[in-house]
C-alpha positions in Angstrom: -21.0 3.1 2.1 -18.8 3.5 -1.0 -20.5 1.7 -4.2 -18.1 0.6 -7.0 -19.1 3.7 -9.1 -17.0 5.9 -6.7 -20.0 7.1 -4.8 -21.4 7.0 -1.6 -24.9 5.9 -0.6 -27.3 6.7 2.1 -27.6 3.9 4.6 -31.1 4.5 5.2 -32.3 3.6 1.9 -29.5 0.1 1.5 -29.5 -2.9 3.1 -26.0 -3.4 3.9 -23.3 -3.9 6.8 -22.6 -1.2 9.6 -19.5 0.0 9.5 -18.2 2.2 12.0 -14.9 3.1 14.1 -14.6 3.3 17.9 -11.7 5.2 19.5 -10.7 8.0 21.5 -7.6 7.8 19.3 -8.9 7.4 15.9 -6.9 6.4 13.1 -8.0 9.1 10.5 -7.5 7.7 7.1 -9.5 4.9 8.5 -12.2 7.1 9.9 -12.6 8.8 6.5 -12.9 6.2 4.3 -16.1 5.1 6.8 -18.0 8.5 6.2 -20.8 9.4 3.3 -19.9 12.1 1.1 -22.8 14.1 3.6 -20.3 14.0 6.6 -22.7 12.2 8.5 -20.8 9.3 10.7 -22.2 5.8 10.4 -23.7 3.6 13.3 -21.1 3.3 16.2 -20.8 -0.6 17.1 -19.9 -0.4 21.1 -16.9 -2.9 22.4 -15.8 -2.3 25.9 -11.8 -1.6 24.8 -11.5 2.3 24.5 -8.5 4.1 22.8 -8.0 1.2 20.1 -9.0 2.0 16.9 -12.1 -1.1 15.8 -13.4 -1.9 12.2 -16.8 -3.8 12.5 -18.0 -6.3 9.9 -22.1 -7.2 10.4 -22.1 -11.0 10.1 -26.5 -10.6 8.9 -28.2 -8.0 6.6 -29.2 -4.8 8.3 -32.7 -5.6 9.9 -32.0 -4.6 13.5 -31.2 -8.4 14.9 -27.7 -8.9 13.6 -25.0 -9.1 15.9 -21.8 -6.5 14.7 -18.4 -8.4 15.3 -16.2 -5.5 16.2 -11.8 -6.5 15.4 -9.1 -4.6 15.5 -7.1 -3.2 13.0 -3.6 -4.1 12.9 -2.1 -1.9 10.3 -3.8 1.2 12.3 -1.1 4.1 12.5 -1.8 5.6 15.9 0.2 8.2 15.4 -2.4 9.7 12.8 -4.9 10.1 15.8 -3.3 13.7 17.0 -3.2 16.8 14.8 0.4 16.6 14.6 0.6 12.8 13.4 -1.8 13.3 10.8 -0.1 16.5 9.7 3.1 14.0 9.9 1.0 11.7 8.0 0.2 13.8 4.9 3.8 15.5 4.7 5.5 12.2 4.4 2.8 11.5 1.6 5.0 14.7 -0.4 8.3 13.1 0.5 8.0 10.1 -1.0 5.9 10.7 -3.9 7.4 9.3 -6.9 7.8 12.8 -8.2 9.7 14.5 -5.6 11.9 11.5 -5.2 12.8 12.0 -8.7 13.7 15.5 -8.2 15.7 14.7 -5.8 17.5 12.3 -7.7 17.8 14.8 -10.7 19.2 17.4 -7.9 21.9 15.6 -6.8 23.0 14.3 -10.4 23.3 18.3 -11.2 25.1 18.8 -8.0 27.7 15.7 -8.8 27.6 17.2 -12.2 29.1 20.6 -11.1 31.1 19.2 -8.7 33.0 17.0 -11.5 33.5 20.5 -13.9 35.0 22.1 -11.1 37.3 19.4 -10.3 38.2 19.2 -14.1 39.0 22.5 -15.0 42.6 23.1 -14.3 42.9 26.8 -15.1 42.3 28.5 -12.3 39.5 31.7 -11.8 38.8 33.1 -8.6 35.2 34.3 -10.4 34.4 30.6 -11.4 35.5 29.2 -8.8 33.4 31.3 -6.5 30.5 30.1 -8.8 31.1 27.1 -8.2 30.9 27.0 -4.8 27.9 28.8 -4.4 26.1 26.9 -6.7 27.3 24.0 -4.4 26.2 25.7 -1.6 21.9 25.8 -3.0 22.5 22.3 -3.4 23.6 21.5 0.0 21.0 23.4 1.5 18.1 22.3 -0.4 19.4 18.6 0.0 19.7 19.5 3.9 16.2 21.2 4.4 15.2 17.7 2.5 16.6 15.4 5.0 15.1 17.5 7.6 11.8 17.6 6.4 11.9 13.6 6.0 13.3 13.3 9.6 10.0 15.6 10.3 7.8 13.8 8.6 8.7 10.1 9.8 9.5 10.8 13.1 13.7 10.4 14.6 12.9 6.6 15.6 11.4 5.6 12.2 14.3 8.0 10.4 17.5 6.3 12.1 15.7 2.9 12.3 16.5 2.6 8.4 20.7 2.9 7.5 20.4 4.4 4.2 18.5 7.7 5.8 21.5 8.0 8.6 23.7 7.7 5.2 22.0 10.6 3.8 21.8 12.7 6.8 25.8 12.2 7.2 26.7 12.4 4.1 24.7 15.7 3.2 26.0 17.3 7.0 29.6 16.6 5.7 28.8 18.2 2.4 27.2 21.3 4.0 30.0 22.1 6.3 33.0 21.4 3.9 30.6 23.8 1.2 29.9 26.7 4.1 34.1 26.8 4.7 35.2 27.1 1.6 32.4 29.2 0.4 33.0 31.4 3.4 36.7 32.1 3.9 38.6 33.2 1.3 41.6 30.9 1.0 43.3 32.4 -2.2 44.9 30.8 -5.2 48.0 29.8 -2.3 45.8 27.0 -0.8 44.7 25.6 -4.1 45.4 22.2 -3.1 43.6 22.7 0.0 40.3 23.7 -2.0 40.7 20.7 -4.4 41.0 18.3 -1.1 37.6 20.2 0.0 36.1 19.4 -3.3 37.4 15.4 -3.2 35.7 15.4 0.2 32.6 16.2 -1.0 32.4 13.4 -3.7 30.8 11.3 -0.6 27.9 12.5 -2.5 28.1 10.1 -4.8 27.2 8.1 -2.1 23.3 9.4 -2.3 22.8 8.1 -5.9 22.7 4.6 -4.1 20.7 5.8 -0.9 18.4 7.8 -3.2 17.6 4.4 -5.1 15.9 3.4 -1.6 13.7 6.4 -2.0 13.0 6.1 -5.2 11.8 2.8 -5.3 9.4 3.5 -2.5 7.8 6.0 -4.3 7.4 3.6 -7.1 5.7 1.4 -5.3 3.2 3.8 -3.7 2.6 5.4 -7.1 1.3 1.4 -8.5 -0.4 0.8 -5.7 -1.9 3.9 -5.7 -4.7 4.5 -3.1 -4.9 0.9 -2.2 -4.4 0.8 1.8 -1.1 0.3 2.5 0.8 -1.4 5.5 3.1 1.2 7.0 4.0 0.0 10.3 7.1 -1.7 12.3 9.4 -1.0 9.3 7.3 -1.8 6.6 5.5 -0.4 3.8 3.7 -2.7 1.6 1.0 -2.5 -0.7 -1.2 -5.2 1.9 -4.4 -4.7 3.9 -6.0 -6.1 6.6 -9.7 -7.2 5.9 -9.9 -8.8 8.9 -8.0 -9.7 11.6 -7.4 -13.2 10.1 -7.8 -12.0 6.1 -5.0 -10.4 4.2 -5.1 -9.1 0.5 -2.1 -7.6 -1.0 -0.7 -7.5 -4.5 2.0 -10.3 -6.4 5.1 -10.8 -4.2 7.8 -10.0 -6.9 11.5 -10.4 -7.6 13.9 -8.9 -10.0 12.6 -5.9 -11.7 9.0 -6.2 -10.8 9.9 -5.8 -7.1 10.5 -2.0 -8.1 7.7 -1.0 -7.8 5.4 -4.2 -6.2 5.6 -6.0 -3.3 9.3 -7.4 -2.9 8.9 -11.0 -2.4 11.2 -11.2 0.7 9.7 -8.3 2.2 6.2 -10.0 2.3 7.7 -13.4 3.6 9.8 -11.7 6.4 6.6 -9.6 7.1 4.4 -12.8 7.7 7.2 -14.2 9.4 7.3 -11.5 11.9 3.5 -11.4 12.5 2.1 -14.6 12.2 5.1 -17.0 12.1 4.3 -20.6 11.4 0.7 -19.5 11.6 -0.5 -18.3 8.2 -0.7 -19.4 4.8 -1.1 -17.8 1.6 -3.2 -18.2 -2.0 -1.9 -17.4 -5.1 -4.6 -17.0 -7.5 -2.6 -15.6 -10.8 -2.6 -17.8 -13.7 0.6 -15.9 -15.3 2.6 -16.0 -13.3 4.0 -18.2 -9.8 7.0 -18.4 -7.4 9.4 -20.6 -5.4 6.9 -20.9 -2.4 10.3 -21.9 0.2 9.5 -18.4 0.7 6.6 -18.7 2.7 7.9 -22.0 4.2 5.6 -24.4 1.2 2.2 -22.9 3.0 0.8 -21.6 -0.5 -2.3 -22.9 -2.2 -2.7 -22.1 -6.2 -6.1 -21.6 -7.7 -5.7 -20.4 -11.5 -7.7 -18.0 -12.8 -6.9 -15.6 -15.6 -6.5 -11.9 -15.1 -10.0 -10.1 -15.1 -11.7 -13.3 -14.8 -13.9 -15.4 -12.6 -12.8 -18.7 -10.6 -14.8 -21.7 -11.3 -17.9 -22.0 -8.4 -16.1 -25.4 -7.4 -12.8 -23.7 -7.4 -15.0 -21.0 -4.5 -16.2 -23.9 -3.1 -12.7 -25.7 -2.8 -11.0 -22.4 -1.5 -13.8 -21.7 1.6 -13.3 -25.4 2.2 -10.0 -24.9 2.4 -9.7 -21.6 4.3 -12.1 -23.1 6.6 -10.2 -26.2 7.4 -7.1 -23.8 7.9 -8.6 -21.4 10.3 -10.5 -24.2 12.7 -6.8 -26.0 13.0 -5.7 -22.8 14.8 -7.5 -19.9 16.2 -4.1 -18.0 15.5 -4.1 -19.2 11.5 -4.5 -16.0 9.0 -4.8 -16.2 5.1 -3.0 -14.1 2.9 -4.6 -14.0 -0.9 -2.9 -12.0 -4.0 -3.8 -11.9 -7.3 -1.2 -9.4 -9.4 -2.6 -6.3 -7.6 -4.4 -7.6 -5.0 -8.3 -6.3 -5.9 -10.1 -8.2 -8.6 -9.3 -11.6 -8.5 -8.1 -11.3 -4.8 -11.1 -9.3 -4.0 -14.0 -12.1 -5.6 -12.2 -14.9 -3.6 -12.3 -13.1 0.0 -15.9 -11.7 -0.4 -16.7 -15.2 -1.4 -15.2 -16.5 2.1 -16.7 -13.6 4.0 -20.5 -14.5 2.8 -19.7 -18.5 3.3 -18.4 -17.2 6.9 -21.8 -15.5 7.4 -20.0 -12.5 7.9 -22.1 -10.7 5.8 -26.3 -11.3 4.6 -25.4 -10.6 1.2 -23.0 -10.2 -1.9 -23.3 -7.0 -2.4 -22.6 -5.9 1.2 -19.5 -8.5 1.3 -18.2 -6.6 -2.0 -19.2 -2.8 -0.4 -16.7 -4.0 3.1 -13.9 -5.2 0.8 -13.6 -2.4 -1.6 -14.2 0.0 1.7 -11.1 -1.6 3.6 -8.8 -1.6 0.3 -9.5 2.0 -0.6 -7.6 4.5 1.4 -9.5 8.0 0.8 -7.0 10.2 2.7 -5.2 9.5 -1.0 -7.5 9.5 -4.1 -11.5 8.6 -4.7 -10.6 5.7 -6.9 -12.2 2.9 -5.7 -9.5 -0.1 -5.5 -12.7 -2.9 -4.6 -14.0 -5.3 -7.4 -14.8 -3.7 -10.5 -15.6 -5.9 -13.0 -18.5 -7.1 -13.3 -18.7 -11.0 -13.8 -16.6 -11.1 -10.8 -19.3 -9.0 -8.7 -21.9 -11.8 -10.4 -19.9 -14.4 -9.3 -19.8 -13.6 -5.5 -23.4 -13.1 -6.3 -23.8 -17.2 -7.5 -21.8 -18.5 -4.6 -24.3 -16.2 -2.5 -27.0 -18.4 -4.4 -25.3 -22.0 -4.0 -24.4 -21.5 -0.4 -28.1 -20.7 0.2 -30.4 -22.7 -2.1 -28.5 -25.8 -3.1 -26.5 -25.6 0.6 -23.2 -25.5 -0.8 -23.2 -27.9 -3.5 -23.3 -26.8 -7.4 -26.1 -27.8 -8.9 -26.2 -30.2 -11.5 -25.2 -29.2 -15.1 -28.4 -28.5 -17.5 -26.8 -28.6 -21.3 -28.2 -25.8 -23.3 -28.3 -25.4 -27.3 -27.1 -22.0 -28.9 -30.1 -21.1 -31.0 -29.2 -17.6 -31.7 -26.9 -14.7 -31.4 -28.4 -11.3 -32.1 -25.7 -8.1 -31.8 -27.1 -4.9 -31.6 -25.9 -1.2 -31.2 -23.1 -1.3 -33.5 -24.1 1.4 -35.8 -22.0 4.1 -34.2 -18.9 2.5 -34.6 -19.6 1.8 -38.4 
């Protein structure tokens, strides 16, 4: 159980949800974010499907009568479960990291660079010339042992499945051979023409600065989302988990130039489309910030609350209403809730529908499940759950209303400011 101090906990001595994993093909990244810091595994909830990966949510505290409700997880990558997938797994993470990506790009403007001096200078040297060529010729093999490594890394189907990767392969294949022949045979100052034709052909690289864009802006948006758990499956890669089966947090879908490096807006609605069509409905809970919900077909439900703030407990109590309604009008209804990156704000209104579910005895183990399915440790430590703290208090008072006053706020008691006393100031004096 990882607290929100980036820590782990021993179970024995916390009252809090089992968590555990159940495959014979184990999605790893999953697997480790569900393991102390001691190795030790956690209790193994039994369902009878083998071979599918299972994240378990306790719907009671941890006294030895609760009942674990074991789901699946759709965003598991089974490919992670042999050695070679995960090794797969962790070499894409090189690829498209922001800061390969822009050494990449920074490659290929050196090698259009050279390519344009060569084609410029009209006075002809064999030396130069041979420079030239070789110089080309590192490019073309680093740029080839690139696209190789990505085809590696993603696997041929996921490789060609995307245009802009069969661009790259073709276009950098084109530019090795051309480079190898005239790098190779010596064709002499009488086949000059023929060497400058060689040299137009190869301007197809030019091609890549547009391809490359695509890789770039991946790796921007992996490097904001940072270890948040990502989905990465059936063409997509967005910065979105799965909490449940039928609960989705991800970060602000975005247009223009915030779609660099966040969730694009059309990505997200074709996604929902594709996997719950006519069945889900989302919940925008940013105050700064909205969007034309045609989108997502009108199905969006606004709750304002500022950034690093709290909701109202009537605005918890009308979003569980609503999320309940929604869910009992179809068993196939999912939620999709966002805030601008998908933790805080997003994070206090799911753990508050988790507890009102009675998915979880407490707050705290509601909070502990949602930070544990947003983190992915195969990336970083950081924890990507609820941090601040009023929002942690907050799930904490629903906790409080849904038990002692059965759901209803209690009635307001005014109270008279008397005194304000500020202490511990002296050190920054």
């Amino acid at each position: 159980k990882m607290n929100k101090y980036q820590t782990f906990e021993n179970e024995s001595d916390q009252e809090s949800p089992a968590i555990a994993v159940e495959s014979e093909h184990l999605d790893a990244s999953l697997s480790r974010s569900l393991k102390p810091a001691n190795g030790t595994s956690l209790p193994i909830a039994k369902s009878k499907t083998v071979g599918q990966s299972r994240f378990v949510e306790n719907p009671g505290e941890n006294n030895g009568d609760s009942v674990a409700v074991v789901i699946s997880d759709p965003a598991e990558l089974e490919e992670i479960a042999t050695e070679v997938g995960f090794l797969q797994f962790q070499l894409r993470q090189i690829v498209e990291h922001l800061i390969f990506r822009v050494f990449s790009l920074l490659l290929i403007v050196a090698d259009i660079s050279v390519l344009i001096a060569a084609l410029a200078l009209t006075d002809k040297s064999e030396k130069r010339d041979k420079a030239f060529e070789i110089t080309a010729l590192c490019f073309v093999c680093y740029f080839l042992l690139e696209v190789f490594i990505r085809i590696l890394a993603k696997g041929a189907r996921q490789f060609f499945n995307e245009w802009f990767n069969v661009v790259d392969l073709v276009v950098v294949i084109v530019s090795f051979i051309v480079t190898v022949i005239y790098t190779s045979v010596d064709l002499g100052f009488g086949y000059a023409k023929l060497v400058v034709a060689g040299r137009l052909i190869r301007i197809v690289t030019f091609i890549r600065l547009y391809t490359e864009r695509k890789h770039l802006v991946k790796g921007a948006r992996q490097m904001v989302s940072q270890n948040k758990r990502r989905y990465q499956k059936d063409g997509f890669d967005l910065d979105l988990t799965y909490v449940t089966e039928r609960v989705i947090a991800m970060s602000f879908p975005s247009r223009g130039k915030m779609s660099l490096y966040r969730n694009p807006i059309k990505a997200i609605a074709r996604f929902l489309d594709f996997k719950h069509k006519d069945h889900y409905k989302v919940y925008n809970l940013c105050s700064e910030k909205t969007y034309d919900d045609t989108y997502f077909h009108g199905r969006v439900e606004r709750f304002i609350i500022d950034d690093h703030n709290v909701p109202s407990i009537n605005d918890m109590i009308r979003f569980v209403k609503n999320v309940r309604e929604w869910f009992n009008h179809d068993k196939n209804n999912v939620i999709a809730v966002h805030c601008k990156g998908g933790k805080g704000r997003t994070g206090t209104m799911i753990c508050v529908w988790l507890v009102e579910a009675g998915l979880f005895g407490s707050a705290e183990a509601s909070l502990d499940y949602f930070g544990n399915r947003r983190t992915d440790l195969s990336k970083s430590n950081k924890f990507q759950g609820v941090e601040t703290p009023s929002q942690n208090r907050y799930v904490g008072y629903f906790q409080e209303v849904k038990e002692k006053y059965n759901g209803i706020p209690p009635e307001e008691v005014p109270l008279r400011l008397r005194q304000i006393k500020i202490t511990a100031l002296a050190a920054f004096i």
